[in-house]
C-alpha positions in Angstrom: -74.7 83.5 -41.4 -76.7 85.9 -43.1 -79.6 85.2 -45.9 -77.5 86.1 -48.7 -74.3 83.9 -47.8 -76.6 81.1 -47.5 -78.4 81.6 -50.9 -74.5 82.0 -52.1 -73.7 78.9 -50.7 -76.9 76.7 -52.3 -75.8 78.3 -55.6 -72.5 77.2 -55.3 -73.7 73.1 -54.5 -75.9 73.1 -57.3 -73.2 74.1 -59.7 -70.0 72.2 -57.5 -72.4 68.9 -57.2 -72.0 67.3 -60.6 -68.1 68.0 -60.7 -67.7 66.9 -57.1 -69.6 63.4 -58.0 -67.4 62.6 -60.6 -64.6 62.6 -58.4 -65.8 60.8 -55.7 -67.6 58.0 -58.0 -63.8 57.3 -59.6 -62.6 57.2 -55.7 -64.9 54.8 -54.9 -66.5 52.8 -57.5 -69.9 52.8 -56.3 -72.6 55.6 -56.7 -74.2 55.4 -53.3 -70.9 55.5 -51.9 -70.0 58.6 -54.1 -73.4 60.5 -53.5 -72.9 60.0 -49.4 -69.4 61.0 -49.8 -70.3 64.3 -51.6 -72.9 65.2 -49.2 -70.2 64.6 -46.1 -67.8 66.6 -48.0 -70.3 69.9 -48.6 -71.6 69.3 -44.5 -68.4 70.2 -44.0 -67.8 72.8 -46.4 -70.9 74.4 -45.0 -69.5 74.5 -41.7 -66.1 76.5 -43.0 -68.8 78.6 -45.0 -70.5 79.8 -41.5 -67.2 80.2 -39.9 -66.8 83.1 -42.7 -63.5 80.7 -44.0 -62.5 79.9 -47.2 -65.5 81.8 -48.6 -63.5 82.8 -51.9 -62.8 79.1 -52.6 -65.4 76.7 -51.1 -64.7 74.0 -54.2 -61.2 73.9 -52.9 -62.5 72.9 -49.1 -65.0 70.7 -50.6 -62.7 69.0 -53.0 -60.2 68.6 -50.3 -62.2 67.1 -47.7 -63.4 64.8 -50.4 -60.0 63.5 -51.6 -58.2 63.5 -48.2 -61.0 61.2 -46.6 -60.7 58.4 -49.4 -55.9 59.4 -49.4 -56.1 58.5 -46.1 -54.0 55.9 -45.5 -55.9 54.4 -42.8 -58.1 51.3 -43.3 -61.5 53.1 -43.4 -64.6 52.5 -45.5 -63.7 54.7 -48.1 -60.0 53.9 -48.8 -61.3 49.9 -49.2 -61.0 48.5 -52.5 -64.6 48.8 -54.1 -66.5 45.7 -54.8 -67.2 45.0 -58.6 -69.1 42.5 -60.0 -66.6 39.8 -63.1 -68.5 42.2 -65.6 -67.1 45.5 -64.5 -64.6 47.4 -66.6 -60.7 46.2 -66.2 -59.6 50.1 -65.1 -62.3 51.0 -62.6 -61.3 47.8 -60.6 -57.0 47.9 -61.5 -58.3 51.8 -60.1 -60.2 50.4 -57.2 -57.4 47.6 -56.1 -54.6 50.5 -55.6 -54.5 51.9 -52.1 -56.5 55.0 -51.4 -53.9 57.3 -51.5 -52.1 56.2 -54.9 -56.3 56.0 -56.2 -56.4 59.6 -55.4 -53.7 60.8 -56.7 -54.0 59.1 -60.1 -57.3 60.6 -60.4 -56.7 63.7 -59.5 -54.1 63.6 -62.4 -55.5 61.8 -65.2 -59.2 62.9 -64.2 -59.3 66.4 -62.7 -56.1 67.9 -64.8 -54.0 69.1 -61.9 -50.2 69.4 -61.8 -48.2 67.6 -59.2 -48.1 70.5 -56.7 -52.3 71.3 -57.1 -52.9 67.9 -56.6 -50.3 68.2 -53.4 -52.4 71.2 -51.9 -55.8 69.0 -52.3 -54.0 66.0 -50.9 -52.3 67.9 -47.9 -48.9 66.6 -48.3 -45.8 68.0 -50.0 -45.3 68.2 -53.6 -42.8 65.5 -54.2 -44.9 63.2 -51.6 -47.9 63.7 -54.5 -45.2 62.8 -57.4 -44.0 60.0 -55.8 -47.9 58.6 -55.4 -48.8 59.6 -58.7 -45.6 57.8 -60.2 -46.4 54.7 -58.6 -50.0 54.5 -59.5 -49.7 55.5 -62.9 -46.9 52.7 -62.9 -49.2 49.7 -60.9 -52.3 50.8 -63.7 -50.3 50.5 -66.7 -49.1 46.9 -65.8 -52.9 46.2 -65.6 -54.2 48.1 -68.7 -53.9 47.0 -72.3 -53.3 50.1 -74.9 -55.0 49.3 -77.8 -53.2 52.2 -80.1 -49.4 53.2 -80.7 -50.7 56.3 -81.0 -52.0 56.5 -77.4 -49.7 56.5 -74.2 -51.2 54.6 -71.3 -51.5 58.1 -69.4 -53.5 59.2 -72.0 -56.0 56.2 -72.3 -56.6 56.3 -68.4 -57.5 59.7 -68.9 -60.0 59.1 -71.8 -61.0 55.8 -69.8 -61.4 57.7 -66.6 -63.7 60.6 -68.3 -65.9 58.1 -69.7 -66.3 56.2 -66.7 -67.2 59.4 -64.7 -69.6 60.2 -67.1 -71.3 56.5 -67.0 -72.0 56.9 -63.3 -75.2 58.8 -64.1 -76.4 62.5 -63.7 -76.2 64.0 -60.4 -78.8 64.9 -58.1 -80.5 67.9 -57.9 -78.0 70.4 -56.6 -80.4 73.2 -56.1 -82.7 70.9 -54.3 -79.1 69.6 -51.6 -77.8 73.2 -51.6 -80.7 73.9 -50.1 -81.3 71.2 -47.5 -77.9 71.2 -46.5 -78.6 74.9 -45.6 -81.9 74.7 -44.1 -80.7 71.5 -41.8 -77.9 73.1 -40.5 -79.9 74.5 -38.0 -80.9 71.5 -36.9 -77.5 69.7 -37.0 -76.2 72.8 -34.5 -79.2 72.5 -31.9 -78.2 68.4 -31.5 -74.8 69.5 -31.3 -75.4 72.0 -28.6 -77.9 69.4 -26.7 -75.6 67.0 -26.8 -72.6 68.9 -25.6 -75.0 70.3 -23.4 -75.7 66.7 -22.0 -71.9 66.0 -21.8 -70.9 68.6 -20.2 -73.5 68.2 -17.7 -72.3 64.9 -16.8 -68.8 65.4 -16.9 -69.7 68.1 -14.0 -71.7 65.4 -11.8 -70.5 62.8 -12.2 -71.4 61.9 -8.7 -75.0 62.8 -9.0 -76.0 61.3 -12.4 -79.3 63.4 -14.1 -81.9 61.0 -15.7 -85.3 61.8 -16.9 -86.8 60.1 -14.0 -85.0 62.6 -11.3 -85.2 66.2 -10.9 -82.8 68.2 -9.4 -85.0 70.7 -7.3 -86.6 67.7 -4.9 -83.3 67.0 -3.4 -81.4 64.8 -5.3 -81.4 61.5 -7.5 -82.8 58.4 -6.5 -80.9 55.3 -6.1 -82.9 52.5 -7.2 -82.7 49.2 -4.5 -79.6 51.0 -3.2 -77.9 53.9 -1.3 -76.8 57.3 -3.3 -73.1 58.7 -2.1 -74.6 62.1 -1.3 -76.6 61.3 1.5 -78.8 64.7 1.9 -80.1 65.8 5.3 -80.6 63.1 7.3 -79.5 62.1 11.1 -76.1 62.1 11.4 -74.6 63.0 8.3 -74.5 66.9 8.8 -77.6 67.8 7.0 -79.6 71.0 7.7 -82.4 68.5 9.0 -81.9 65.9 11.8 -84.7 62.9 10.8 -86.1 60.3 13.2 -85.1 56.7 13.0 -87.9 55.9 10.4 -87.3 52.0 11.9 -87.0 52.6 15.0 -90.8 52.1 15.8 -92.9 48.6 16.2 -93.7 46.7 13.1 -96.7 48.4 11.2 -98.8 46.9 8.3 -101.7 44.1 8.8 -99.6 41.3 9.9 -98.1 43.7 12.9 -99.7 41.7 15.6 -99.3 38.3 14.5 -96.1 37.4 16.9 -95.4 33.8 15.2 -95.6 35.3 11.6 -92.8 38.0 12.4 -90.7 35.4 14.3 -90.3 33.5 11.4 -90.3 36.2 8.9 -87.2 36.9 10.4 -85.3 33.7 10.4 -86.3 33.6 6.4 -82.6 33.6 4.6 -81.7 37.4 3.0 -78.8 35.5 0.9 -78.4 32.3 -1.2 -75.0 31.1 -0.6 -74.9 30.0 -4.5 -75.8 32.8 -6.0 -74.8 36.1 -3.8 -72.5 38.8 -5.1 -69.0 38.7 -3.1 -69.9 42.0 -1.6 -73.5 41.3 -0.6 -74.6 42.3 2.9 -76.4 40.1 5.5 -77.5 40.7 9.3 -77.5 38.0 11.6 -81.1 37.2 12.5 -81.5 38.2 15.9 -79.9 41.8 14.8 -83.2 41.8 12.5 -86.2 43.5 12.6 -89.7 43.9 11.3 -90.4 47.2 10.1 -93.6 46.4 7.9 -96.0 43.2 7.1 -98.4 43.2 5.5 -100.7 41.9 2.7 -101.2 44.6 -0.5 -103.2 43.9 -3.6 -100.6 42.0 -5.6 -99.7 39.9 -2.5 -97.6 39.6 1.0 -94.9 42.0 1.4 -92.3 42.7 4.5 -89.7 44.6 4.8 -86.8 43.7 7.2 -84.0 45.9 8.6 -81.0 45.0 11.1 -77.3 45.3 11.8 -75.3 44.0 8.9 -72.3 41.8 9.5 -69.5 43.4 7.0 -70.6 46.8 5.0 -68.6 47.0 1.7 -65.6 50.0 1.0 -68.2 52.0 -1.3 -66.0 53.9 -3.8 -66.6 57.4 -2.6 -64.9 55.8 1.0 -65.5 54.5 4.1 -67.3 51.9 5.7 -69.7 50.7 8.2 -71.5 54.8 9.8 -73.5 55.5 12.6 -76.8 54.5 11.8 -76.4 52.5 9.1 -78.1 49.2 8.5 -78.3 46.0 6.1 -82.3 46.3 4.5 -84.3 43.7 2.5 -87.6 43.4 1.0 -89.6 40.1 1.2 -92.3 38.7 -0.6 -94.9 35.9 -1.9 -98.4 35.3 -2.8 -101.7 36.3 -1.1 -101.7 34.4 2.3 -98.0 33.0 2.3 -96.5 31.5 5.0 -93.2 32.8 6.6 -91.0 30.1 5.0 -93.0 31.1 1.5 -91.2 34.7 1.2 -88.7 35.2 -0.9 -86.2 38.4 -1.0 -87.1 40.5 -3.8 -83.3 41.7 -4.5 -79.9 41.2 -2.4 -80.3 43.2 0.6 -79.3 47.4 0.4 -77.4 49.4 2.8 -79.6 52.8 3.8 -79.5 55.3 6.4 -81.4 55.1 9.7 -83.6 58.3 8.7 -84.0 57.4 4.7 -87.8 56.7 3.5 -87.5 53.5 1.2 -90.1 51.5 -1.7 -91.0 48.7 -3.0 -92.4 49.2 -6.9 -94.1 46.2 -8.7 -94.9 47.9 -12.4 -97.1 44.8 -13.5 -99.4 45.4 -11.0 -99.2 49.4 -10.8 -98.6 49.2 -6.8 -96.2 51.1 -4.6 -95.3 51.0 -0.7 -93.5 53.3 0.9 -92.4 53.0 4.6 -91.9 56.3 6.0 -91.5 58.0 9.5 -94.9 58.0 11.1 -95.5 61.6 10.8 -93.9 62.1 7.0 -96.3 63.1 4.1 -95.2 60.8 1.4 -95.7 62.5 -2.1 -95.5 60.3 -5.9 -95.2 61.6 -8.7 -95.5 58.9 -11.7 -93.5 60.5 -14.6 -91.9 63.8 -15.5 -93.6 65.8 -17.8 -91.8 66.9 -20.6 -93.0 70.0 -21.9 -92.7 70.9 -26.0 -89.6 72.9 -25.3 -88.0 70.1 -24.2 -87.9 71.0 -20.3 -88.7 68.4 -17.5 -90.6 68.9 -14.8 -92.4 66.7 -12.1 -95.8 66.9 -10.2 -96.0 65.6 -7.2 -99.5 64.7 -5.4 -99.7 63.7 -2.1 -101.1 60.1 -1.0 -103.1 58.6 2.3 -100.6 56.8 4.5 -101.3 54.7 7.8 -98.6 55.3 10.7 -96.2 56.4 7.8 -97.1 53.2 5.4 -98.3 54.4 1.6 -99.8 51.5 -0.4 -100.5 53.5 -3.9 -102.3 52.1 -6.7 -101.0 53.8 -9.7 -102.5 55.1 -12.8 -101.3 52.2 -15.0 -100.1 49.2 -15.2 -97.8 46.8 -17.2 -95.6 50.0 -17.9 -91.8 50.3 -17.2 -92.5 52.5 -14.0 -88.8 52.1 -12.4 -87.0 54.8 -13.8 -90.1 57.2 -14.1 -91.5 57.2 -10.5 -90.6 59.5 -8.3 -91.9 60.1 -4.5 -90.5 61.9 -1.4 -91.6 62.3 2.1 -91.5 65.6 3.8 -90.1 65.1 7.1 -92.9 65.8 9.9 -95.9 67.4 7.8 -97.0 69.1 4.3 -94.3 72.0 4.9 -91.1 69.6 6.0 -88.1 69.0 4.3 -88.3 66.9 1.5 -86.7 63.7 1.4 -86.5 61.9 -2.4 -86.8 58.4 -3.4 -83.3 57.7 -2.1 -83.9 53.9 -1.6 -86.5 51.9 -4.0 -86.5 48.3 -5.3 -87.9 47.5 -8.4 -89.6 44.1 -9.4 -89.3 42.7 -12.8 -92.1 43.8 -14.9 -93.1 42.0 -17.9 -91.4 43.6 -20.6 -92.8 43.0 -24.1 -90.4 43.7 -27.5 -90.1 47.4 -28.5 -91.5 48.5 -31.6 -88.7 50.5 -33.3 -88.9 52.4 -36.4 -85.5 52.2 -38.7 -85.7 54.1 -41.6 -82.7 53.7 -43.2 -83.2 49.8 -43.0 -82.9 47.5 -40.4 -79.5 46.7 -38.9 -78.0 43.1 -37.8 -78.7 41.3 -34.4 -76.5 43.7 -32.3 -77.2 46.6 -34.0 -80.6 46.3 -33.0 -80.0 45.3 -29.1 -78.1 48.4 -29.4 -81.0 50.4 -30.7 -83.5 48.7 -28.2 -81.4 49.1 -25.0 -81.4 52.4 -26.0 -85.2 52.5 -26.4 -85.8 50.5 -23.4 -83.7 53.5 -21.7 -86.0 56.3 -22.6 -88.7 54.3 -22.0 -88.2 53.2 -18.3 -87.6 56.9 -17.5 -90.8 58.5 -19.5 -93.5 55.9 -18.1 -95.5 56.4 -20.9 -97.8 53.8 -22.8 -95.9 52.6 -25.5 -99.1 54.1 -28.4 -98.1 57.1 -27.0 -94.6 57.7 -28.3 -93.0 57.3 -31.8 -89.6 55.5 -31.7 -86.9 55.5 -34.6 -83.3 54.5 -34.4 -82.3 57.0 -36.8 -78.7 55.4 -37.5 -77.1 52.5 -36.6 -73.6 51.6 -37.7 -70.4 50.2 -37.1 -68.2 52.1 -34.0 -65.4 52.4 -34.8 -65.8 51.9 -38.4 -65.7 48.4 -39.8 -65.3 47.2 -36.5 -67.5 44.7 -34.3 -68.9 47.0 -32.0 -72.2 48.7 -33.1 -73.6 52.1 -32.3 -77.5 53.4 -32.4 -79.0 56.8 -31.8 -82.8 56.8 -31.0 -84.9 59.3 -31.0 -87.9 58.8 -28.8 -91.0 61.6 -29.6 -93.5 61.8 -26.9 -97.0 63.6 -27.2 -95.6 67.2 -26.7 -93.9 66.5 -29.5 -90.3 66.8 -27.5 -87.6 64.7 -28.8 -85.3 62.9 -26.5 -82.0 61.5 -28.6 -80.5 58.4 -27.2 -77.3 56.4 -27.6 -76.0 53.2 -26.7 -72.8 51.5 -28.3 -72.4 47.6 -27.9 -70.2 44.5 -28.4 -71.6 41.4 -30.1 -72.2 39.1 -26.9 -68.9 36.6 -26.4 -71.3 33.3 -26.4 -72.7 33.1 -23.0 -70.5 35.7 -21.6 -71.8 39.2 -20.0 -73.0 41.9 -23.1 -70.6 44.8 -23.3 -71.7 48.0 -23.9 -71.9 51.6 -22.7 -74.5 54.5 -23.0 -73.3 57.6 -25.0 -75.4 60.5 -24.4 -78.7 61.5 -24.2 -80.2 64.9 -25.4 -83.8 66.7 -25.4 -84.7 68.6 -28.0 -88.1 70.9 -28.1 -90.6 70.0 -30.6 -90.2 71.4 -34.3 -91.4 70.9 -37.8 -90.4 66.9 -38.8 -90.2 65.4 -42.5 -93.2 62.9 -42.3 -91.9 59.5 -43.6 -87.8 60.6 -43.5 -85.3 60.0 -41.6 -83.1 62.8 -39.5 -79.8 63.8 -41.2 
């Protein structure tokens, strides 16, 4: 839209604005209401304006997107009765206690002047739909409303009545001042909606190969945290460009390697409890097993285990047990423990004979990777997210011992599981990479969010929903928490009045970038499971912000 239909368009607000509240304070009884209505109905007034539509009449778009969203006759916030205090006058709430669609159409007659067929063409509906809801309204008022003068019919009182209430609601805003934030963030309301569709589109394409802050598509693929990823890559047997040694096929490596009686009983240690396993757990039976490493790191003992599993799960994209495939378990305990001391760190995984795999503990800022013995194991902590709002990793590589990295990270005590990245390039610095395709994850200690809401804070599950959303971002960016600014810009009902609640977060980091988060959830059904689902994620480059306000 050129300069000049935008300076049209602020000119036409400021003079629209104080007709346009009127209407909407008589549709809904309640000035806030009326004010957020307005704006909704010019937002979209503005976008038939930039489509070059309806130019010549843009009162008539606004006033019809105004009326039809409170005539509709579906049970939505708007079409509610309003609620008035004992003190209020008798014909705003007889007004307010008709439906929305009879409220409408009485004040589009007795307020705004119009003729059954006008008020038809704001309405949407055909004319004698509009006199039949005007009829009846006018009819259900007057059995409500005393008239105080022979010489005044009731239509004509609720006309009078209806004026003077419109004209108690207050003076408007400044329409100058709206026209010209409603053009100005425009801009801003098209890049989210281009991120986000962006974003959507994006998955809807992968579904298979989901794209999260943490993972970046040009170091072969996403990582599967404690698990297996469907597209396996190039390793051994699976008709990859690169055919990769059995990375367990080797003796056990790591301090403990030669202590015979300490590996014997590391391996009887139980990978399952029979009270608590998920129905389509894995096991190996224990003479199948075998050490890969053992070892003691600075946060403890760790080993990791490998063998044979009984029974592999259908996984969803098919198939079953594959040639070199195999059940996979990390163990651990305290400084010095004893073999019956270790503890599985998560239900055993399912890998691939040639796949490099992790264990992360983010409290204590430590990482082991077990790797073939001549891989060059790369990290990378955290993406870096640039002020354009593109995402990009560093990778540096780290000292390993017969293919064993024990890294000491940067920090500690921060969410590292969905930010870390590393890789091992198969047989020297210029091999094929090989991403974090298998990595466990200890619980970390994971202190409450601080989380800005502007626009006042929400109840209980609106603010899980705006933390799990939070907590999302924040996994994936590893960033100390003083170093980003966190807002849940909205939170509200989805779908409206409902019991579900929706949040969008935005999540500035020190480029200034903006990632946009969303999470919708279900109150939780007493000590049943939460339901919820993420929404959509979007990153958007760093721009000019209004210090101390919220986004539109």
């Amino acid at each position: 839209m050129d300069d000049d239909a935008e300076h049209r368009f602020a000119g036409f607000v400021a003079a629209e604005q104080p007709a346009l509240l009127r209407l909407a304070f008589l549709l809904t009884g309640d000035r806030r209401a009326a004010d957020r209505l307005v704006r909704r109905a010019l937002l979209r007034t503005h976008r038939s304006w930039q489509r070059g539509t309806r130019r010549d009449a843009p009162a008539d778009v606004a006033r019809h997107t105004l009326v039809r969203t409170v005539a509709s006759r579906l049970p939505t916030r708007w079409s509610r009765p309003g609620r008035l205090g004992p003190g209020s006058d008798e014909v705003l709430r007889a007004l307010l206690a008709l439906p929305g669609h009879l409220r409408a159409a009485v004040v589009l007659r007795c307020s705004e002047g119009l003729h059954d067929a006008e008020a038809a063409s704001v309405m949407g509906v055909p004319d004698a739909t509009a006199r039949r809801w005007t009829a009846a309204g006018l009819t259900r008022l007057a059995a409500e409303i005393a008239v105080p003068s022979p010489l005044e019919s009731a239509e004509q009182q609720l006309r009078r009545r209806l004026r003077a209430l419109a004209d108690a609601a207050g003076p408007p805003g400044d329409g100058a001042s709206l026209g010209w934030w409603l053009v100005r963030d425009a801009a801003v309301h098209r890049r989210v909606r281009r991120a986000v569709a962006v974003a959507v589109a994006a998955v809807a394409v992968v579904t298979a190969v989901p794209v999260a802050l943490g993972a970046s598509a040009t170091e072969g693929g996403p990582r599967a945290a404690g698990g297996s990823a469907p597209d396996r890559g190039p390793v051994a047997g699976t008709g990859g460009i690169t055919t990769r040694q059995d990375v367990f096929d080797r003796p056990t490596r790591g301090s403990l390697a030669a202590d015979e009686a300490f590996l014997e009983a590391l391996r009887a240690v139980p990978w399952l409890d029979p009270a608590t396993a998920s129905p389509d757990a894995v096991d190996s039976p224990v003479d199948g097993r075998h050490v890969v490493f053992a070892g003691d790191v600075p946060s403890g003992r760790w080993a990791f285990l490998v063998g044979r599993p009984v029974v592999i799960p259908a996984q969803p994209w098919g198939g079953g047990s594959t040639h070199g495939t195999m059940a996979a378990v990390w163990l651990t305990g305290p400084s010095g423990a004893s073999a019956d001391q270790m503890r599985p760190a998560t239900e055993p995984t399912t890998l691939e004979a040639g796949w490099p795999s992790a264990l992360l503990d983010p409290d204590a800022g430590l990482l082991v990777v077990v790797a073939a013995q001549d891989d060059v194991v790369e990290v990378s902590e955290r993406p870096e997210i640039a002020a354009d709002g593109s995402i990009s990793r560093e990778f540096r590589p780290v000292r390993t011992d017969e293919g064993i990295a024990v890294v000491r990270l940067t920090e500690r005590g921060l969410p590292f599981g969905g930010a870390l990245a590393f890789r091992a390039r198969n047989g020297g610095p210029d091999g094929e990479p090989m991403s974090s395709w298998s990595m466990t994850v200890l619980d970390g200690t994971w202190g409450e969010v601080a989380i800005d809401y502007p626009r006042g804070t929400p109840d209980a599950t609106g603010r899980q929903a705006a933390e799990y959303a939070a907590e999302r971002v924040l996994r994936e960016v590893g960033l100390p928490r003083e170093d980003v600014e966190v807002a849940a810009q909205w939170v509200g009902s989805v779908p409206a009045e409902g019991s579900g609640q929706a949040a969008v977060v935005t999540v500035t980091v020190p480029s200034g970038a903006v990632i946009l988060e969303s999470h919708w959830l279900l109150p939780a059904p007493g000590d049943g499971p939460v339901q919820g689902a993420d929404c959509g994620r979007a990153v958007l480059p760093a721009g000019p912000r209004r210090s101390g306000a919220c986004w539109p």
